[in-house]
C-alpha positions in Angstrom: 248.0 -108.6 -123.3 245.9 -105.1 -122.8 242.7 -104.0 -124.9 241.7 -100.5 -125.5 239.5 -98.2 -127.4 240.4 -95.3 -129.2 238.8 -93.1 -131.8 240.8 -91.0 -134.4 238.8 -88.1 -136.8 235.8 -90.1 -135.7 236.5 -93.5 -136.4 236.7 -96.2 -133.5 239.6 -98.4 -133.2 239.5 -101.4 -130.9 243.6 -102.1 -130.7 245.5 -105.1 -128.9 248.6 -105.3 -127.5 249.6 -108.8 -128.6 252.7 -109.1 -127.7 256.4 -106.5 -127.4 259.7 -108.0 -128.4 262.6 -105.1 -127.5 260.9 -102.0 -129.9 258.7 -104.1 -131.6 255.0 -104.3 -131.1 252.6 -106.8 -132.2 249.0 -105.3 -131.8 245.5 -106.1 -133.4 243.7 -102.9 -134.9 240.1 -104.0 -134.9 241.2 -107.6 -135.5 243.9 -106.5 -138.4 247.5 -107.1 -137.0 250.3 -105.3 -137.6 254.0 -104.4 -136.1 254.5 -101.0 -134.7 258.2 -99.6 -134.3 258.2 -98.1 -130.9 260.9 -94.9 -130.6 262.8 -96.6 -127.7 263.3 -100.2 -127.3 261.0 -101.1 -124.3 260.1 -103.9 -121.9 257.0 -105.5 -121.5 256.7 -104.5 -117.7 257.2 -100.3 -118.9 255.1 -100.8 -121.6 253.0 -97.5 -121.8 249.9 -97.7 -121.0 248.0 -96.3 -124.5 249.6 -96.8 -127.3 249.1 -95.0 -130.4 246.7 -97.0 -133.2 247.8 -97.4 -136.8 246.9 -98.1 -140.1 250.2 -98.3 -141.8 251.8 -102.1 -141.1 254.8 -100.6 -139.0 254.5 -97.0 -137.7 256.6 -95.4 -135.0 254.5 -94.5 -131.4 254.3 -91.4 -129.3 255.8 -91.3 -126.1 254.1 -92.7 -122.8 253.6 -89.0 -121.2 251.7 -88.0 -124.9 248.9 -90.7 -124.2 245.4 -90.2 -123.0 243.6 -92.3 -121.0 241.5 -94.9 -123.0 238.1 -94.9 -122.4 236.3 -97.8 -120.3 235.0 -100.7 -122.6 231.3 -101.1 -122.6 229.6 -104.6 -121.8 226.1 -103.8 -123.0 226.9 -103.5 -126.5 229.5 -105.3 -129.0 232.5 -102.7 -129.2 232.2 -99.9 -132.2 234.4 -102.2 -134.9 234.2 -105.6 -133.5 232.3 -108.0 -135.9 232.5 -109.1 -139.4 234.2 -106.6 -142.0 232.8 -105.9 -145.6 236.2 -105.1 -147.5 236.7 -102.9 -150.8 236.8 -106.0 -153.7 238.9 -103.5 -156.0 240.3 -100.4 -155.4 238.2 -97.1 -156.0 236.2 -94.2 -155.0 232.9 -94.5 -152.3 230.7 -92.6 -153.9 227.7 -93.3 -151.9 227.5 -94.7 -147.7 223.8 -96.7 -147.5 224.3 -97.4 -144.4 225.2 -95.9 -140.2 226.0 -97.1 -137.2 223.4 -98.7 -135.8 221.5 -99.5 -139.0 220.2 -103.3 -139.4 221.0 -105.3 -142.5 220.5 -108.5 -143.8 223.0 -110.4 -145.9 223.2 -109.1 -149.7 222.3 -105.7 -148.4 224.1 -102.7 -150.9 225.6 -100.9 -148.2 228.2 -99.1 -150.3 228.3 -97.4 -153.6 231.6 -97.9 -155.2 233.1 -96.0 -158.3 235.7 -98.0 -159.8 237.2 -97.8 -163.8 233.8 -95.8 -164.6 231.2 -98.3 -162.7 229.4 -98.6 -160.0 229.6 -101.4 -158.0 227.1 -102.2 -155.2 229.3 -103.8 -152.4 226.6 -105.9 -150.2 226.8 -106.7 -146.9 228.5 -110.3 -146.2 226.5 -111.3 -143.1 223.1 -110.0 -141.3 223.3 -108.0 -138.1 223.4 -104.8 -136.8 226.5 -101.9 -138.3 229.0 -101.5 -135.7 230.7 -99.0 -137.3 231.0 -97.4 -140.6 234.8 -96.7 -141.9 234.4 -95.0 -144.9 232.7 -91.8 -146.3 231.8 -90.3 -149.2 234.7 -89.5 -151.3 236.9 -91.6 -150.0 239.7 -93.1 -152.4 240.1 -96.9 -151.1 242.5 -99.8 -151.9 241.0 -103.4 -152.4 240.9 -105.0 -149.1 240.1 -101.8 -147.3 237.7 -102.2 -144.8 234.2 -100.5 -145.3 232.1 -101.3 -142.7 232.0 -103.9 -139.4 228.7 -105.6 -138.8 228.1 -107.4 -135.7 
């Protein structure tokens, strides 16, 4: 239905409306979905126009009027987010980021340092191309599945 781009404490989130059934939202959070309570059952056509992102599965949203505009997408480059994830095997603690935004890496790349039950585990990059964004820092207490980083 609608795309936008948003970024929360510095991390981009490219979100998808996918679809809205009475209060209930189906969006994509850089190609994760999840259901979002809205506050106020809504129609499709009064949608607002930004919703809130999420991380948790269902969340409620802020009003329509509490929005800001989201910025314009940009063609010239794949959006910050949008590519291939590298995912936390086991839950843990980053103790070391390799890797930045923009950085090139090659498949079986360490691009995390992960501390987990008194080791650490070198998590490698999945695929070669170019870091579209990084979702972790140091000190950062993750679950397993968590995404880490996007390459595109």
């Amino acid at each position: 239905m609608n795309k936008y781009q948003y970024k929360v404490q510095g991390v981009d989130y490219d979100v998808e409306i996918v679809e809205v059934e009475g209060n209930i939202a189906k969006v994509k959070v850089n190609g994760i979905e999840f259901e979002v309570e809205l506050k106020e059952p809504i129609h499709a056509s009064t949608m607002p126009k930004h919703p809130i992102a999420v991380k948790k599965p269902v969340a409620s949203a802020a009003p329509a009027a509490a929005a800001s505009p989201a910025p314009a997408p940009v063609a010239a480059k794949p959006a910050a987010g949008a590519g291939t994830k590298v995912g936390a095997p086991l839950p843990g603690t980053i103790t070391e980021v390799k890797v930045k935004v923009g950085d090139t890496v090659k498949a079986g790349d360490a691009v995390i340092i992960l501390e987990a039950m008194k080791m650490q585990n070198n998590i490698e990059a999945e695929v070669s191309g170019t870091v579209s964004s990084v979702l972790v820092k140091e000190g950062d207490t993750v679950m397993e599945g968590d995404a880490l980083i996007t390459i595109a």
